[in-house]
N, C-alpha and C positions, 0 to 999 in steps of 0.2 A: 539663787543660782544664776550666773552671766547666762546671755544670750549666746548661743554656741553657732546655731545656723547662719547667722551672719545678717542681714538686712533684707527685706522681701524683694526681688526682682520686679522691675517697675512690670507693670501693665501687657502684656503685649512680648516680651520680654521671654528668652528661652532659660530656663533654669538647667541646672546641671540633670537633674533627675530627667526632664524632657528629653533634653540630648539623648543622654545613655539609652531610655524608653525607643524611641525615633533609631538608632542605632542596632539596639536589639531585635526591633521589628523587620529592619532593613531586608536582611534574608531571607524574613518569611515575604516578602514584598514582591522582593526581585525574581525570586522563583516559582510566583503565581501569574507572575503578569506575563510570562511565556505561555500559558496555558489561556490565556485570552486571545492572542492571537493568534493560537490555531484552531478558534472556535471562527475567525474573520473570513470572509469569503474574499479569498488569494485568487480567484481565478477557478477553470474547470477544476473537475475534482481528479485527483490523479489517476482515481479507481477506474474510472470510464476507458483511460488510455491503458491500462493493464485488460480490462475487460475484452476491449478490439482486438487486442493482441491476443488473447487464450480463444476467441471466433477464431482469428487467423489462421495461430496454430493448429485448429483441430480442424479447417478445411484442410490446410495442406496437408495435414495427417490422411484425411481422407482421399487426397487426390493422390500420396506415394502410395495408398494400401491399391488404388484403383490400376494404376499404373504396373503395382507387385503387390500382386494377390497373397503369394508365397509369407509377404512382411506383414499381415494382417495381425496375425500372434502377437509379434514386437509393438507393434505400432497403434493395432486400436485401445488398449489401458491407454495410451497416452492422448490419444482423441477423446477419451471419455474422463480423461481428466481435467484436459483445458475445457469441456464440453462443460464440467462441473464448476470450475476455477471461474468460469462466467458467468455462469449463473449465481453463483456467490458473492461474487464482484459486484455484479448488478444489484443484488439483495441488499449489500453494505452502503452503496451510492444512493439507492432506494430512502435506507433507513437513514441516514446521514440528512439528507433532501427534506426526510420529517413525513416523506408517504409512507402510508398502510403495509401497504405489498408495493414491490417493484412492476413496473407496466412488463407487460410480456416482453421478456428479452427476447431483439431480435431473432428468425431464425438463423441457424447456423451459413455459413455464405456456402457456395457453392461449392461442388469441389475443384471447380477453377481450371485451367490449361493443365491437361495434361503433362506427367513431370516425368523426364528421363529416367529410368528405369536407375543409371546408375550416376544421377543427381540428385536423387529424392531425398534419399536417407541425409547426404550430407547439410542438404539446403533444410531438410526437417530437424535436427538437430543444432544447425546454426540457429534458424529460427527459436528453439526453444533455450538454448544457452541466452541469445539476447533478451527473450522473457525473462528469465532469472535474474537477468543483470538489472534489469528494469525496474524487477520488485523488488530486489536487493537494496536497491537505491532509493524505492519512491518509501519504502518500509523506516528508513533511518530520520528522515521528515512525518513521518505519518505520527496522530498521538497513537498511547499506547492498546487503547481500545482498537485501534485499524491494523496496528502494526503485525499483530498476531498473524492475520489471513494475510497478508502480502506477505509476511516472513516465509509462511507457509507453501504457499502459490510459486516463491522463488528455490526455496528449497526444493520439491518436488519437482518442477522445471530442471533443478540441477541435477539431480536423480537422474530423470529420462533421459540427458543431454549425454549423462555417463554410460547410461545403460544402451543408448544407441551407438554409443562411439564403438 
C-alpha cells in the first residue's frame, strides 16, 4: 500500500497536526491568562478605598442622627450597615494580603462637624449613592471571588440611597 501521509516534516518543522493542536488550545490559553493578571499586584487594593468610604459613611450617619435625633430610626440600619460593609471589606483586603485575621480595623472616625439639620439627610444619601457607584464599578474589575461582597456592598448602598430619598 503507497505511502499516503506524505513525507515526514524536516526537524524543527510544524506539521499540520501541530497547527490545528496549537490552534485548538488557543482559547483555552487566552482565557486563563486574564486570570493571571489579576492575581498581579496593580497597585492598592481597591477594597481599602470602598472600606474608607463605608467609615465615612456611617460617621456621617452618625453625625445627621446627632444633629436629628428624630432620623435615628431611618438612619442608624444604615450606620450599622456601612459599620458592617467595613469590617467585611477589611476582612476581604485582610485575606487577599494572605494574613490570618485582619489587624483591628480602625475605629469608626468621629462623628465630625455638626451637619444642618436640613442638609444631613441629603448630603447622607449623596454620600451613600456615590458608595454604590464606587462598588458598582470597582465590582466589574474585581475577580469573581471579590465581586460578590462589592456587588453586594453597592446594592445595599443603593437600597438605603432609595429608602432615604
Amino acid at each position: 500500500m503507497p505511502d499516503v501521509t506524505g513525507p515526514d516534516p524536516a526537524p524543527g518543522a510544524l506539521s499540520r497536526r501541530r497547527v490545528l493542536t496549537g490552534l485548538a488550545l488557543a482559547p483555552v490559553v487566552l482565557v486563563a491568562l486574564p486570570g493571571c493578571s489579576a492575581m498581579a499586584d496593580d497597585g492598592p487594593d481597591p477594597l481599602v478605598a470602598l472600606a474608607d468610604a463605608a467609615r465615612a459613611d456611617a460617621a456621617l450617619a452618625a453625625a445627621v442622627v446627632a444633629a436629628e435625633p428624630g432620623l435615628a430610626e431611618r438612619v442608624d440600619p444604615l450606620r450599622d450597615a456601612r459599620t458592617a460593609h467595613a469590617a467585611a471589606l477589611d476582612a476581604e483586603v485582610a485575606r487577599q494580603a494572605g494574613d490570618p485575621a485582619p489587624a483591628s480595623a480602625p475605629a469608626p472616625a468621629p462623628a465630625g462637624p455638626p451637619v444642618p439639620a436640613d442638609a444631613g439627610l441629603p448630603a447622607l444619601r449623596s454620600a451613600v449613592e456615590a458608595s454604590a457607584a464606587a462598588a458598582a464599578g470597582a465590582a466589574l474589575d474585581l475577580p469573581v471571588e471579590r465581586a460578590g461582597l462589592v456587588a453586594s456592598v453597592s446594592a445595599c448602598c443603593a437600597t438605603y440611597a432609595a429608602v432615604l430619598g
